[in-house]
VEXDREN-2710 file (C-alpha; in Angstrom, 1 decimal):
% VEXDREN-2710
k/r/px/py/pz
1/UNK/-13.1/-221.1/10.3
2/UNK/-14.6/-221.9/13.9
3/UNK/-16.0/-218.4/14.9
4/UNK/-16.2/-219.6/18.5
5/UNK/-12.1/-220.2/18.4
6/UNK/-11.8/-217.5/15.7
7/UNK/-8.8/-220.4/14.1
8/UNK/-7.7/-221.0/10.9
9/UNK/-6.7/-224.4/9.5
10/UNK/-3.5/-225.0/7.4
11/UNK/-2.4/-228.4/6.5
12/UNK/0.8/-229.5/5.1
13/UNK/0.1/-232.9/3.0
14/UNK/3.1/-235.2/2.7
15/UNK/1.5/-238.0/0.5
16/UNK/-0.8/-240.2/0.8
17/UNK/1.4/-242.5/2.6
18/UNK/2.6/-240.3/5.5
19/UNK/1.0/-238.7/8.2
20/UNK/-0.1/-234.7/7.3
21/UNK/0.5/-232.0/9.5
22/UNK/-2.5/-229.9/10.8
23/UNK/-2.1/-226.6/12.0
24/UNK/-4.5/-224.8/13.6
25/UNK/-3.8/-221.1/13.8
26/UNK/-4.8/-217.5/14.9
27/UNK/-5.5/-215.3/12.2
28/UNK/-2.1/-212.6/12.2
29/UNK/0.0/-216.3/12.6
30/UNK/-2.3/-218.1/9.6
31/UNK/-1.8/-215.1/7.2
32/UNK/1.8/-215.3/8.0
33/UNK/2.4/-218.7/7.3
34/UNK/0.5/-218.6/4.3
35/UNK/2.2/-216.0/2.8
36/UNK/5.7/-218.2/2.6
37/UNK/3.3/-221.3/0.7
38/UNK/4.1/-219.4/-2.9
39/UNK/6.3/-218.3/-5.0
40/UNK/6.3/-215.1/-6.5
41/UNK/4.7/-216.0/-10.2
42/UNK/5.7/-214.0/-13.3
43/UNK/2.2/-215.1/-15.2
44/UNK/-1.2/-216.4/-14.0
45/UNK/-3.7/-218.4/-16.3
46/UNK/-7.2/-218.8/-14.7
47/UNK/-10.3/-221.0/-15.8
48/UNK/-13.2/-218.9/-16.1
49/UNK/-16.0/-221.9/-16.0
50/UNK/-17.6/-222.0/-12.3
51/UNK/-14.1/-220.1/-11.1
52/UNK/-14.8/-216.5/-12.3
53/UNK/-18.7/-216.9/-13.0
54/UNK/-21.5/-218.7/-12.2
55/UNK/-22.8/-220.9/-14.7
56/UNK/-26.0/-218.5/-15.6
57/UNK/-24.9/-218.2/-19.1
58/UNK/-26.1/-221.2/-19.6
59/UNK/-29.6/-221.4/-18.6
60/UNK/-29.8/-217.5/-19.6
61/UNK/-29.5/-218.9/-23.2
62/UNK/-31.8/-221.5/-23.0
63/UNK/-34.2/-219.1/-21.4
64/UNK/-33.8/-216.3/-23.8
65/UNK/-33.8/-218.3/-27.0
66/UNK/-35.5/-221.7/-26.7
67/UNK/-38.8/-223.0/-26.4
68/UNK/-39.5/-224.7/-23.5
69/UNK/-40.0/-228.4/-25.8
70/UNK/-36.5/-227.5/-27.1
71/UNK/-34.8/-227.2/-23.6
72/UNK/-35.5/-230.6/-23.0
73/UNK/-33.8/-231.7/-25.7
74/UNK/-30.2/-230.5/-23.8
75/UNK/-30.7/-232.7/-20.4
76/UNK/-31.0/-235.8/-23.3
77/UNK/-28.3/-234.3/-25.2
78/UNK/-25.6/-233.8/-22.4
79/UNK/-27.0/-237.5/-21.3
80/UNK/-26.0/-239.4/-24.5
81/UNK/-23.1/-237.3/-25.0
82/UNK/-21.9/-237.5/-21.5
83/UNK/-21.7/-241.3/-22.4
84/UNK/-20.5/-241.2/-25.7
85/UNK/-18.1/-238.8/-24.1
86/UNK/-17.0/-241.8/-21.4
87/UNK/-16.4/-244.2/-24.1
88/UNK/-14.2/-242.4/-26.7
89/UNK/-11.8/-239.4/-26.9
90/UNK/-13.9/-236.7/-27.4
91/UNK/-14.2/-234.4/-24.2
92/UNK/-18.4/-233.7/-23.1
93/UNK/-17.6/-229.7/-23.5
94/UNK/-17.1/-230.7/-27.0
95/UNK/-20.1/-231.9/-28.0
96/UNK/-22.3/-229.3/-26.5
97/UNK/-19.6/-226.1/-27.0
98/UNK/-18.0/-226.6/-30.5
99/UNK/-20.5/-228.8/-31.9
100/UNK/-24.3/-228.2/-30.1
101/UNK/-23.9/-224.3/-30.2
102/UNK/-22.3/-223.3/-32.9
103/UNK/-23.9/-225.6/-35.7
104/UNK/-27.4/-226.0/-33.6
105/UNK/-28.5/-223.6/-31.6
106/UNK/-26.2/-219.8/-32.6
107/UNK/-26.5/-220.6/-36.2
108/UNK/-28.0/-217.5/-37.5
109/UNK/-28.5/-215.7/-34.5
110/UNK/-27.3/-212.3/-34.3
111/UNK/-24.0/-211.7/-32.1
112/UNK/-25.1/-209.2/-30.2
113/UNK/-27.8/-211.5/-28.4
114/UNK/-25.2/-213.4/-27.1
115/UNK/-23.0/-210.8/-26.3
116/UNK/-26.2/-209.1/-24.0
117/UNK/-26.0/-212.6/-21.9
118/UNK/-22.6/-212.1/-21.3
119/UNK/-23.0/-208.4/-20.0
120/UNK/-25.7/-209.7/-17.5
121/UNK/-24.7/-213.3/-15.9
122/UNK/-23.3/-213.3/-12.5
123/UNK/-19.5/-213.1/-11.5
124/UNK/-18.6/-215.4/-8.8
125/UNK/-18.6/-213.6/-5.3
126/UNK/-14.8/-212.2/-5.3
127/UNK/-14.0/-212.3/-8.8
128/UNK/-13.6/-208.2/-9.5
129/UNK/-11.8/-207.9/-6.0
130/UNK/-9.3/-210.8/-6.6
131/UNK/-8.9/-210.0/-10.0
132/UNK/-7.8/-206.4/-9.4
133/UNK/-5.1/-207.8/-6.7
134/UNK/-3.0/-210.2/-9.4
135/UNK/-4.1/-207.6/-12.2
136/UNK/0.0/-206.9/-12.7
137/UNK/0.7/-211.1/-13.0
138/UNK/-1.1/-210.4/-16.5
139/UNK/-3.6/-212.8/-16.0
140/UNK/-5.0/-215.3/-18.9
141/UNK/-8.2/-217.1/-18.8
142/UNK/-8.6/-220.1/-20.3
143/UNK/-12.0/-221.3/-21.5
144/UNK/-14.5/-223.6/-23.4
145/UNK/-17.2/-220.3/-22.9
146/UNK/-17.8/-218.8/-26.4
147/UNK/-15.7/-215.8/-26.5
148/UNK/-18.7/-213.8/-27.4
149/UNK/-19.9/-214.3/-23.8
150/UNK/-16.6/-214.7/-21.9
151/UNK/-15.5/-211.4/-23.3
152/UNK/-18.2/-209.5/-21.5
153/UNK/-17.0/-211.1/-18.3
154/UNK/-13.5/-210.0/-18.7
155/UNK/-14.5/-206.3/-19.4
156/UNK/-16.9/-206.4/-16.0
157/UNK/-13.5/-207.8/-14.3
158/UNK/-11.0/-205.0/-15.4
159/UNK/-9.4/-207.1/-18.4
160/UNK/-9.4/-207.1/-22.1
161/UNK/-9.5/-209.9/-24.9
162/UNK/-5.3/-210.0/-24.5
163/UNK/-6.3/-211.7/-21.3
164/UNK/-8.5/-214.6/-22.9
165/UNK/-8.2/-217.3/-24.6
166/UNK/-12.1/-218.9/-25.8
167/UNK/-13.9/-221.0/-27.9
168/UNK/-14.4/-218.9/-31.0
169/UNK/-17.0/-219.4/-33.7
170/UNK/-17.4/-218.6/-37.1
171/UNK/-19.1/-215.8/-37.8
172/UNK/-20.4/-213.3/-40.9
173/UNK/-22.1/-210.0/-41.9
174/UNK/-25.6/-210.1/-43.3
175/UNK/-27.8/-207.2/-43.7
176/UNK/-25.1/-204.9/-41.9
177/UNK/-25.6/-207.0/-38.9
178/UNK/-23.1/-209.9/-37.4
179/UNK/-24.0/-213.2/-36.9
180/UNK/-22.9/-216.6/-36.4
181/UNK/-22.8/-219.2/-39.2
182/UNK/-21.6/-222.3/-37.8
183/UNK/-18.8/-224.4/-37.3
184/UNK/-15.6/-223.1/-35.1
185/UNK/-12.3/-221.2/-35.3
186/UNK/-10.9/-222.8/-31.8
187/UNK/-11.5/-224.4/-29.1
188/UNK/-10.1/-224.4/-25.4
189/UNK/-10.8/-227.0/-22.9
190/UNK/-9.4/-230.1/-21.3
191/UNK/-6.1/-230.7/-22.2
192/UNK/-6.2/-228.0/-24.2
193/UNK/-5.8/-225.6/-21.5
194/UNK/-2.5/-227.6/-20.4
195/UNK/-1.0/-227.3/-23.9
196/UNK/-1.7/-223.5/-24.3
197/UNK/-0.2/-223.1/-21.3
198/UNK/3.0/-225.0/-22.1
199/UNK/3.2/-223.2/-25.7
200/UNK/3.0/-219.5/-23.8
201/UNK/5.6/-221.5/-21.5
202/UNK/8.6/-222.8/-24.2
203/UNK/7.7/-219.2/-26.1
204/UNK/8.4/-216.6/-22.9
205/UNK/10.8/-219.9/-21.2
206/UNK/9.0/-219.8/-18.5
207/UNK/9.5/-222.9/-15.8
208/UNK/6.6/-223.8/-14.2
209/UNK/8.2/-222.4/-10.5
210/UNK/7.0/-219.3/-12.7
211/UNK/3.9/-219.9/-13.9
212/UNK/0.7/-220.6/-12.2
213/UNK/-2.9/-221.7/-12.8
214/UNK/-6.0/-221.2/-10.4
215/UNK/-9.2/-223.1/-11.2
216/UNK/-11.8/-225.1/-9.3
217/UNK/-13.8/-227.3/-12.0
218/UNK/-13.1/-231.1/-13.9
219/UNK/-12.1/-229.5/-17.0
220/UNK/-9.3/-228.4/-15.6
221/UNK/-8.0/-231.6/-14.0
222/UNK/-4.9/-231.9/-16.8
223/UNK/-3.7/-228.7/-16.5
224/UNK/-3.9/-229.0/-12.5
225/UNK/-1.5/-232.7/-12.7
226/UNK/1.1/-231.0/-15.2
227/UNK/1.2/-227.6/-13.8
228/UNK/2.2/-225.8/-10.8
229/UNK/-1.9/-224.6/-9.2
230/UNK/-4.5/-223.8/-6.9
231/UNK/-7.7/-225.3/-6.6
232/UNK/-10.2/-223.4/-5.1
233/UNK/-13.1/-225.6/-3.3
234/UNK/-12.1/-228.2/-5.9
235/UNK/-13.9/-231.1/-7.2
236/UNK/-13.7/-234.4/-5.5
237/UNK/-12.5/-235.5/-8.9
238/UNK/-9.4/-233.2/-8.7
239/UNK/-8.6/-233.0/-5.1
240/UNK/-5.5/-235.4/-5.1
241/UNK/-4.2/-233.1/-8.2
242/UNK/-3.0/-229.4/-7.4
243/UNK/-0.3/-228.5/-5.2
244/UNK/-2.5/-226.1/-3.3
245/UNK/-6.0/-225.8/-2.5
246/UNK/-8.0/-223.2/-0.8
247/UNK/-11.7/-223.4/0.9
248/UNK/-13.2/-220.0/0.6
249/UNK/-16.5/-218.4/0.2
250/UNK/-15.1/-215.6/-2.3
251/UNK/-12.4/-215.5/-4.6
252/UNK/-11.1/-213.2/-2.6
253/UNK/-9.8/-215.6/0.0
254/UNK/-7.0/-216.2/-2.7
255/UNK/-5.4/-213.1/-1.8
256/UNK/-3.9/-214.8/1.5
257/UNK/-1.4/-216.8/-0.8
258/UNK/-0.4/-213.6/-2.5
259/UNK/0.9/-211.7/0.4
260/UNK/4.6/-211.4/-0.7
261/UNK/6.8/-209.8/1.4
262/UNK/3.6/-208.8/3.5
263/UNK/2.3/-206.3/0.7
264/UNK/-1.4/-207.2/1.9
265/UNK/-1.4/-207.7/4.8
266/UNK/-3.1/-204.7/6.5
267/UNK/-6.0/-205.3/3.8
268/UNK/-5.4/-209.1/5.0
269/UNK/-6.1/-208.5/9.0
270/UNK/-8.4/-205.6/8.6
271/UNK/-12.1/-206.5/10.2
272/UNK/-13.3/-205.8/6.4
273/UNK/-11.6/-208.7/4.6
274/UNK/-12.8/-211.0/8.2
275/UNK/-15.3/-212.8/5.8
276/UNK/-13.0/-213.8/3.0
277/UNK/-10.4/-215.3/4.8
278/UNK/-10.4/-219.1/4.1
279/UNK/-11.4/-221.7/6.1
280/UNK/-8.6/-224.0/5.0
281/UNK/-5.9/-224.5/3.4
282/UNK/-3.6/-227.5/2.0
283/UNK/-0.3/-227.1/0.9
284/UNK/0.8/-230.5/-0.8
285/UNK/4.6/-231.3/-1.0
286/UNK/4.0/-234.6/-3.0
287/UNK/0.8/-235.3/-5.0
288/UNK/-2.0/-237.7/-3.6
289/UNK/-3.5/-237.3/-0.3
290/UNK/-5.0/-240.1/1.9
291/UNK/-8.8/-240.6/2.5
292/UNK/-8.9/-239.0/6.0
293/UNK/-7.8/-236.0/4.3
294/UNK/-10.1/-235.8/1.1
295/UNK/-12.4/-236.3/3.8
296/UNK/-11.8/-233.5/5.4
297/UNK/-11.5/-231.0/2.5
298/UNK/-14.5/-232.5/1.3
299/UNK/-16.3/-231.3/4.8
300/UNK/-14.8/-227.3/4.2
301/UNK/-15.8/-227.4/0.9
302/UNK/-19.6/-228.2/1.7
303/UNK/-19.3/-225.8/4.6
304/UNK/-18.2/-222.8/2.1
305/UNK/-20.5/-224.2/-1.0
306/UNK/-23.3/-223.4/1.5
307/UNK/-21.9/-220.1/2.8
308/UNK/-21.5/-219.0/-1.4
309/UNK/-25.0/-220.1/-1.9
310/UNK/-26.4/-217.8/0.8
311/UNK/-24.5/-215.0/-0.8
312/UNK/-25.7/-215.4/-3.7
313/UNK/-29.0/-216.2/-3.1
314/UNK/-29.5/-212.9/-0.9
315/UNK/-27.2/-211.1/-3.3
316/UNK/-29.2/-207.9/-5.4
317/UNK/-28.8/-209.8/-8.9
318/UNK/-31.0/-212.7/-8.8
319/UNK/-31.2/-215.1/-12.2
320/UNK/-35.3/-214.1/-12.6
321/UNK/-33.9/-210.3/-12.5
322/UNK/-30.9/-210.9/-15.3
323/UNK/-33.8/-213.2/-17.0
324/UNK/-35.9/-210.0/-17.2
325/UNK/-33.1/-207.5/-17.7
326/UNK/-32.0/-209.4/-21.1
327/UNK/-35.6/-209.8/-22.4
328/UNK/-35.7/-205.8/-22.0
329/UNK/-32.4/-205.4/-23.9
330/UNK/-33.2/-207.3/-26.2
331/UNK/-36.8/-205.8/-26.7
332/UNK/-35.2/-202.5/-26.8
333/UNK/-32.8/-203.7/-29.6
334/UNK/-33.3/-203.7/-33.3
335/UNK/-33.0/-207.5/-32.9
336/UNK/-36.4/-208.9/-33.8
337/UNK/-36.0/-211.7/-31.1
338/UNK/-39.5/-213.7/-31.5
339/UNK/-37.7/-214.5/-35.3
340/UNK/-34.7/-215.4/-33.8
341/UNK/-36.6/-217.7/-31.5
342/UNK/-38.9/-219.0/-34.1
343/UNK/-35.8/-219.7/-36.7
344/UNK/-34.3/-221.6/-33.4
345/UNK/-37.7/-224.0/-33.1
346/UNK/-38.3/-224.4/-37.1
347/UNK/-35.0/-226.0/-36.8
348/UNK/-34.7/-227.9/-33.7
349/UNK/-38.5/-229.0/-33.8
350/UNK/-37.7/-231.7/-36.3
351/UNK/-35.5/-233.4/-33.1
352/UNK/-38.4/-233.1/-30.5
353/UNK/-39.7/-237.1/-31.9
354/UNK/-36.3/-237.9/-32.6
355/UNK/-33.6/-237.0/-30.0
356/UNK/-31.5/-239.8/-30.5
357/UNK/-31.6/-238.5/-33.8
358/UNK/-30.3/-235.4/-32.5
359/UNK/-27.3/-237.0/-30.4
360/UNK/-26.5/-238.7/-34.1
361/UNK/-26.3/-235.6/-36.0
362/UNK/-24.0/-233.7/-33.4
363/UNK/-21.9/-237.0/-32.7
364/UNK/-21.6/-237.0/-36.8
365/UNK/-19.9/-233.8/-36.8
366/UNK/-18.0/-234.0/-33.5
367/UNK/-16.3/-236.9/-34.8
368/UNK/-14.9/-235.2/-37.8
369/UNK/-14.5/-231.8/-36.4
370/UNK/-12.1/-232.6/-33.3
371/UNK/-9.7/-234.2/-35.7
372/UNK/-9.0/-230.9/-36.7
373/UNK/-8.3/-229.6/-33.1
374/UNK/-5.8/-231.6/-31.6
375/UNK/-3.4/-228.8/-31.1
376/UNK/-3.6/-225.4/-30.1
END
């Protein structure tokens, strides 16, 4: 948006062979036009990865159960495997989410740990507000996230485990407690969103006009080409890809394209919602989009990158508070955590003169075990 003009940007990409059309607009005219971009969906799938969190559970699990020696085992891990990744079939999140994990790093450690992450990492800035809007579209997310953690995020957001789809690991009761065992159940990512999607699809016979999936990250780039979508502040890697995408500083700058028949729009022009309207907005009517225009999108994305990184950075949850929150939980539990972190090390501290090693062992079983998972 420029605040000095108080205009709103909506383009209307024609290929990238023709000429777009660039529509600067007032807000009561932009919220208008916006609202005739969509079609009424009957079912929304969501990626949860970087969309509808943050990314903290991440380093929250290398902080709360590794050794400092062992952490830097992952940044040569995700190197190699990256790589290997690059130069066969089997997609990154594999190696480090149904491989690394499960048979590395949760083996043996009690669920609840895990869960306790998920009840503490950040949302993204809009996600409970957005979320509670398209709440009646019966949302699914689709993720790679173990569902131990992603489950916690859906609760926080309103939704329940019928609304997920995750990674899920094996798991077993010892000593009246749960814990994970190693190995997997299933696994969603990559393509495997797209074919979830198109089983719910041929079992409900759904056309795509009536479904619709909203993400922002790579790991969604199949499911963006085959399906009808909105990106929001997309990767460069997947900006020629959905039909729409939206530049926003909250997720709930979404809510413009769901204003049918004008059902939001007093919430829409009221001086509160002023901060999540979006910046821009690209409406594609054929796939592809010439370099002036990536360009562009690429400038609104940085512009509202920066603007999330404010909020969150002056938002009351910062990462060293969750750090400390889940060290408290956890101290508070019957989970002996310094044995859980020193059966973690005994195993891993084998790998700290042998990473390479490492990369071997998970490559080993990555190879066999995604043989197993090339369906849904």
């Amino acid at each position: 948006m420029n605040k000095k003009e108080n205009t709103y940007e909506l383009i209307i990409n024609n290929g990238p062979d023709q000429a777009y059309e660039h529509h600067i607009l007032d807000k009561k005219t932009f919220i208008q036009e916006t609202a005739k971009l969509l079609t009424r969906p009957k079912k929304i799938f969501l990626g949860l990865g970087d969309f509808l969190e943050l990314g903290d559970y991440n380093n929250l699990i290398d902080a709360v159960l590794l050794d400092q020696d062992i952490t830097k085992l992952e940044g040569i891990i995700d190197k190699n495997n990256r790589k290997i990744s690059e130069e066969g079939d089997i997609p990154f999140s594999f190696f480090k989410l149904a491989v690394y994990y499960p048979d590395f790093l949760f083996k043996g450690v009690p669920v609840e740990c895990i869960s306790t992450i998920g009840r503490k990492a950040r949302l993204f800035p809009g996600s409970e507000g957005f979320i509670r809007h398209i709440k009646k579209f019966n949302p699914l997310v689709l993720t790679a996230i173990p569902f131990e953690i992603s489950i916690e995020y859906m609760k926080r957001m309103g939704l329940s485990k019928i609304n997920l789809l995750a990674t899920e690991y094996k798991k077993a009761v010892v000593n009246n407690r749960e814990i994970f065992t190693g190995d997997i159940i299933k696994f969603v990512s990559a393509n495997r969103r797209s074919l979830a999607i198109e089983k719910i699809m041929a079992e409900m016979d759904y056309k795509n006009d009536d479904i619709l999936y909203i993400g922002r990250g790579e790991a969604g780039s199949n499911t963006f080409t085959a399906h009808n979508s909105i990106a929001f502040n997309p990767a460069e890697g997947i900006l020629s890809k959905p039909q729409y995408s939206i530049y926003g500083s909250t997720l709930e700058s979404l809510l413009v394209l769901f204003n049918y028949d004008n059902e939001l729009e007093e919430h829409l022009l009221s001086d509160s919602y002023e901060q999540n309207l979006p910046s821009l907005i690209v409406f594609s009517r054929i796939k592809g989009k010439s370099r002036e225009l990536i360009e562009l999108e690429l400038e609104h994305r940085q512009m509202q990158e920066n603007i999330i990184g404010l909020k969150i950075e002056h938002s009351e949850d910062s990462y060293a508070s969750l750090e400390r929150e889940i060290n408290v939980l956890l101290g508070a539990s019957t989970i002996n955590i310094s044995m859980v972190r020193s059966m973690i090390f005994s195993r891993m501290t084998k790998y700290l003169d042998d990473p390479q090693g490492l990369v071997r062992d998970i490559y080993s079983i990555a190879r066999e075990r995604y043989k197993n998972f090339c369906t849904v």
